[in-house]
C-alpha positions in Angstrom: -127.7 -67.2 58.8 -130.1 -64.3 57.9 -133.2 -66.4 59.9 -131.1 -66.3 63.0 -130.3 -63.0 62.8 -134.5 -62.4 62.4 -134.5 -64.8 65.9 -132.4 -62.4 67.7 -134.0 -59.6 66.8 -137.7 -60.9 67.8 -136.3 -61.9 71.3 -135.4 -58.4 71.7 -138.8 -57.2 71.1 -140.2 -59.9 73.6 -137.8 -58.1 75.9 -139.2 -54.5 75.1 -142.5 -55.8 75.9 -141.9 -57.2 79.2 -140.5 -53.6 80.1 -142.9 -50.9 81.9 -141.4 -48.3 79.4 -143.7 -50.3 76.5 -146.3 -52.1 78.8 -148.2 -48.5 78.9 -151.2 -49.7 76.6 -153.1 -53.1 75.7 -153.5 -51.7 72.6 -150.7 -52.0 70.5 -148.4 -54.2 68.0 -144.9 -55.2 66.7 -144.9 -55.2 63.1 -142.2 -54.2 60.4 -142.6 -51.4 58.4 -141.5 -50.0 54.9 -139.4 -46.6 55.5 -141.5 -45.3 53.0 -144.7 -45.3 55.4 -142.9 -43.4 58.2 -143.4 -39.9 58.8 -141.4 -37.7 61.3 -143.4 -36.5 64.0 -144.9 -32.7 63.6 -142.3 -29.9 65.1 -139.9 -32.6 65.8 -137.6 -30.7 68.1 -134.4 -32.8 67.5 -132.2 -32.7 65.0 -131.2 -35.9 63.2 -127.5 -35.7 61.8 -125.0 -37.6 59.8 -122.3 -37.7 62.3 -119.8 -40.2 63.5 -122.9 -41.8 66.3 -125.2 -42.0 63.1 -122.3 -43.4 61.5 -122.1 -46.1 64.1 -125.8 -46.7 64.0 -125.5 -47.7 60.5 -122.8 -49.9 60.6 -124.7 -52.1 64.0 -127.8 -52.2 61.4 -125.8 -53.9 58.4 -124.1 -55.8 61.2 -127.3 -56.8 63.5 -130.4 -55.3 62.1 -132.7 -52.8 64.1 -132.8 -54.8 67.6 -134.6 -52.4 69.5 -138.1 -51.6 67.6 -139.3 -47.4 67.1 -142.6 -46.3 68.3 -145.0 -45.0 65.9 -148.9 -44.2 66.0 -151.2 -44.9 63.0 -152.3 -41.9 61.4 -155.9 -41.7 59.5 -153.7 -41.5 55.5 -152.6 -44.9 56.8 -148.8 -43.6 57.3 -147.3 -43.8 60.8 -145.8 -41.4 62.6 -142.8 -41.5 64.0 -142.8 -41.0 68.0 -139.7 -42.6 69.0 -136.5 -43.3 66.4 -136.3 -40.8 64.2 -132.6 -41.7 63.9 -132.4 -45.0 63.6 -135.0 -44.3 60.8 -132.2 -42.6 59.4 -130.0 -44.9 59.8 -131.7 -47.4 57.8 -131.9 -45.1 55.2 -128.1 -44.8 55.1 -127.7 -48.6 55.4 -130.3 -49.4 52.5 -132.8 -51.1 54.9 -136.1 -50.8 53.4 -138.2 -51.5 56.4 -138.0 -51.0 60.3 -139.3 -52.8 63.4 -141.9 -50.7 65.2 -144.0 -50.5 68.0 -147.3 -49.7 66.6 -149.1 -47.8 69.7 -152.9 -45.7 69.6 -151.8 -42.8 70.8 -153.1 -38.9 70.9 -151.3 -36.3 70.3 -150.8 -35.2 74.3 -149.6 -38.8 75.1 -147.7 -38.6 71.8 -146.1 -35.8 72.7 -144.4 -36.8 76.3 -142.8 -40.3 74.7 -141.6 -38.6 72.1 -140.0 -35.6 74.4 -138.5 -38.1 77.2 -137.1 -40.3 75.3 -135.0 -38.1 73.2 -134.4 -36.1 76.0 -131.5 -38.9 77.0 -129.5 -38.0 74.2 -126.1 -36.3 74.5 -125.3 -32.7 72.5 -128.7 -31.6 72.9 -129.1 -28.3 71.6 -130.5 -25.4 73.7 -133.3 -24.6 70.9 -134.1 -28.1 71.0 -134.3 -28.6 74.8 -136.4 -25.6 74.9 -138.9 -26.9 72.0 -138.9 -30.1 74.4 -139.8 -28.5 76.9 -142.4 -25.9 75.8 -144.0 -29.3 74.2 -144.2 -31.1 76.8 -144.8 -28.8 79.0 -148.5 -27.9 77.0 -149.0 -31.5 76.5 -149.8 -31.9 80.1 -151.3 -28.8 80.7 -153.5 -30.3 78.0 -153.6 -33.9 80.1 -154.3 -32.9 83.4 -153.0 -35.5 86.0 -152.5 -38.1 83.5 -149.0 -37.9 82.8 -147.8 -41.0 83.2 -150.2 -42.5 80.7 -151.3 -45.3 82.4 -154.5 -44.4 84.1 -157.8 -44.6 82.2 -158.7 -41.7 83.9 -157.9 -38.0 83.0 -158.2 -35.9 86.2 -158.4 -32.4 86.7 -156.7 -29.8 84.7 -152.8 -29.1 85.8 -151.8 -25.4 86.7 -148.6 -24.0 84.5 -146.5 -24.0 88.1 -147.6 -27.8 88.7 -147.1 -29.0 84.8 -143.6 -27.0 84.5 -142.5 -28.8 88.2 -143.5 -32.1 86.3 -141.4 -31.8 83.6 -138.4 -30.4 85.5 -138.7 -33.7 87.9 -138.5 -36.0 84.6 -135.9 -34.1 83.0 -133.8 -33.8 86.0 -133.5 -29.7 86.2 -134.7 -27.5 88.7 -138.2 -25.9 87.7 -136.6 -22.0 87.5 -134.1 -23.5 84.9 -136.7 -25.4 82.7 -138.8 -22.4 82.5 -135.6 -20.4 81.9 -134.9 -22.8 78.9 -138.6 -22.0 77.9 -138.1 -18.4 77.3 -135.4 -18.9 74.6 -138.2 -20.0 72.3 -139.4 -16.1 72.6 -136.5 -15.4 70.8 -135.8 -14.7 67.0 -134.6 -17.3 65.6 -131.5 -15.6 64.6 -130.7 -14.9 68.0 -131.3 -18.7 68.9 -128.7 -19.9 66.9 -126.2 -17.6 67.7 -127.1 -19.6 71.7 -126.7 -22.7 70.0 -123.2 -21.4 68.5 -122.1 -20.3 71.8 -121.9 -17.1 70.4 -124.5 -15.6 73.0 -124.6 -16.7 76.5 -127.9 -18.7 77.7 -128.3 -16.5 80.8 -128.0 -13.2 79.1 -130.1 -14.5 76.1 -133.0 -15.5 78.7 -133.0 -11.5 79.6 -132.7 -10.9 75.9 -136.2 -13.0 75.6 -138.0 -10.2 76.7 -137.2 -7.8 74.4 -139.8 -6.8 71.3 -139.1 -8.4 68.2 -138.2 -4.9 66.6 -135.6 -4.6 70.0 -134.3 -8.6 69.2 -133.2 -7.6 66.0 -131.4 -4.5 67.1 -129.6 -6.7 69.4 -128.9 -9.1 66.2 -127.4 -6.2 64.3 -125.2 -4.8 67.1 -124.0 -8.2 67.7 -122.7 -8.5 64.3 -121.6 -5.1 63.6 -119.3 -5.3 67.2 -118.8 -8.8 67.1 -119.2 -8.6 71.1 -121.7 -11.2 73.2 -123.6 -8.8 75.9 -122.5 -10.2 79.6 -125.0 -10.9 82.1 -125.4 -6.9 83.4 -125.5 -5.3 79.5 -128.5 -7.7 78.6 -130.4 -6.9 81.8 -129.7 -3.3 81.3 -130.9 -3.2 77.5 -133.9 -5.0 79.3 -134.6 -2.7 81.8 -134.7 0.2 78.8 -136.8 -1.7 76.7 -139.2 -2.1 80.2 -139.4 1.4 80.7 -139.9 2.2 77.0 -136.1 3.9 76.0 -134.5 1.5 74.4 -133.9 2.5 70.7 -131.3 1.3 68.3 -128.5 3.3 69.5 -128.5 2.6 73.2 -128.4 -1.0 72.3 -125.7 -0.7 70.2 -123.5 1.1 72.7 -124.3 -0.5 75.3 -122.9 -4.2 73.6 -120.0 -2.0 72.5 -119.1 -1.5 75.9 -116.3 -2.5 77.1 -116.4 -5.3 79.4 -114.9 -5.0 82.9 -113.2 -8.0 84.6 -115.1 -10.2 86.3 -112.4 -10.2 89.3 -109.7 -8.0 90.4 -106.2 -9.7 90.7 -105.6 -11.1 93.8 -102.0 -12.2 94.7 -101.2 -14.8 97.0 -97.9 -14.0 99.2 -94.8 -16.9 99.6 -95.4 -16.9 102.8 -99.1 -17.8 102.8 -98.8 -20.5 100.5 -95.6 -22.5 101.3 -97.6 -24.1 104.0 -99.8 -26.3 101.8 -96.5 -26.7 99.3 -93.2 -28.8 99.7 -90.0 -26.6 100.1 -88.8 -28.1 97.2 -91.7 -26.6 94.7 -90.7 -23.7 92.2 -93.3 -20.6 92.4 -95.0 -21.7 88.6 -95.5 -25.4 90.2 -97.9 -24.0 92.9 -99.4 -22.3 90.4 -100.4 -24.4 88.0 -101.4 -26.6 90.9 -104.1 -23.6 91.8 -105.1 -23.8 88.4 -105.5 -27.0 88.0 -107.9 -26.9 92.0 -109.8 -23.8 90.6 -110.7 -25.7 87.2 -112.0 -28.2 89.2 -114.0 -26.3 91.9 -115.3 -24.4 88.4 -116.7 -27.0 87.1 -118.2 -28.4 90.1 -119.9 -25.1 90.5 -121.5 -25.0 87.1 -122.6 -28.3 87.3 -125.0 -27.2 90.8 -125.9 -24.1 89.0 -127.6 -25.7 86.5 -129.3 -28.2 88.2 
């Protein structure tokens, strides 16, 4: 039973190979690796958790084994380092799997670099710390590159401006340039203040204004935020940027200013009987059309946010 299972599992890998994700390079090699060999790569931005999908990972491994190999490059100790797979490196830990199937690839740190950031990029619940990391990475990796960003030509061409490298990675991540260098400039922020993005305790757009502030000013911002318990809207953050531009901001305006208190987004707008009994049946009660308007505006919401941040 257990040398059919190993048949399976090497048919996959005859699969991977065919495929132009893995035909990149001439110079590489299936082989199986001890865990205890691996290392993660440096500043991987990803985190790796023990949730209910790592949960199901480890479960298809005791079932299956690993049928799609990692990617890792030798490194000069004779450890590997781990471009793609960091979970399912994990997972085999959790499932008691002593070794892994890997894709053994030569790889510098540039090329390195890209693999590792687009093929985690197609994971779910990505953080926005981590999606800036990503970026920022592989944003430098082909500045670093030039035109070779595709890692298949033997030739490196000329070196890539910031506007063309930051258009290359918004193309492969599917984001519009402004929004991948917006994600960029959380990484100028304290790390405090990143989390509380991650948390959803400070809005992304606001916190992008917030990136421009000193690190003295960011952590004024971190104490008013926990002494209020208020998240600065869209207009406070610019303003506290504007003050910190013209060289005014001190500890005190910042405070009151995230103290303020917020004004509505909209006025009320009210709808009269007879304006909307024309798109109603006679028959519907006044809270039937409205949760019907609701229900339209939720969608239209969502619609718009979704354009936005493309």
């Amino acid at each position: 039973m257990k040398s059919s299972g190993k048949n399976i599992e090497l048919a996959t890998f005859d699969s991977i190979f065919s495929t132009e994700e893995t035909r990149q390079s001439g110079d590489q090699r299936i082989e199986h690796l001890s865990l205890s060999d691996l290392v993660p790569f440096k500043d991987h931005p990803f985190r790796v958790v023990d949730d209910d999908r790592m949960k199901e990972t480890v479960e298809s491994i005791r079932e299956y084994g690993v049928l799609v190999p990692i990617i890792v490059r030798p490194m000069e100790d004779g450890t590997y380092e781990i471009v793609s797979g960091h979970r399912r490196k994990r997972a085999c830990e959790l499932a008691e799997v002593e070794a892994i199937p890997a894709i053994v690839r030569e790889l510098d740190d540039d090329e390195a670099t890209i693999i590792m950031v687009d093929s985690n990029l197609q994971r779910e619940n990505i953080l926005p710390s981590e999606r800036a990391k990503a970026y920022q990475m592989k944003l430098d990796a082909l500045k670093h590159q030039g035109k070779r960003h595709d890692l298949t030509s033997g030739q490196i061409g000329q070196k890539l401006d910031p506007r063309e490298a930051r258009d290359i990675v918004a193309e492969d991540a599917g984001e519009s340039p402004r929004q991948v260098q917006r994600f960029i400039r959380l990484n100028e922020l304290s790390e405090a203040l990143r989390n509380k993005v991650d948390h959803g305790e400070l809005g992304f757009t606001p916190a992008v204004e917030l990136s421009f502030l000193k690190p003295e000013e960011q952590e004024w911002v971190e104490r008013a935020l926990d002494e209020t318990q208020q998240t600065p809207s869209l207009s406070q953050a610019q303003r506290i940027k504007q003050e910190s531009k013209e060289g005014t901001l001190t500890e005190d305006t910042v405070h009151k200013i995230i103290s303020e208190e917020k004004k509505p987004l909209y006025n009320s707008v009210t709808l009269s009987h007879d304006t909307l009994k024309k798109y109603f049946p006679k028959s519907y009660t006044a809270k039937q059309m409205e949760n019907i308007i609701i229900r339209l505006l939720d969608t239209w919401l969502k619609k718009r946010q979704q354009t936005q941040e493309r």
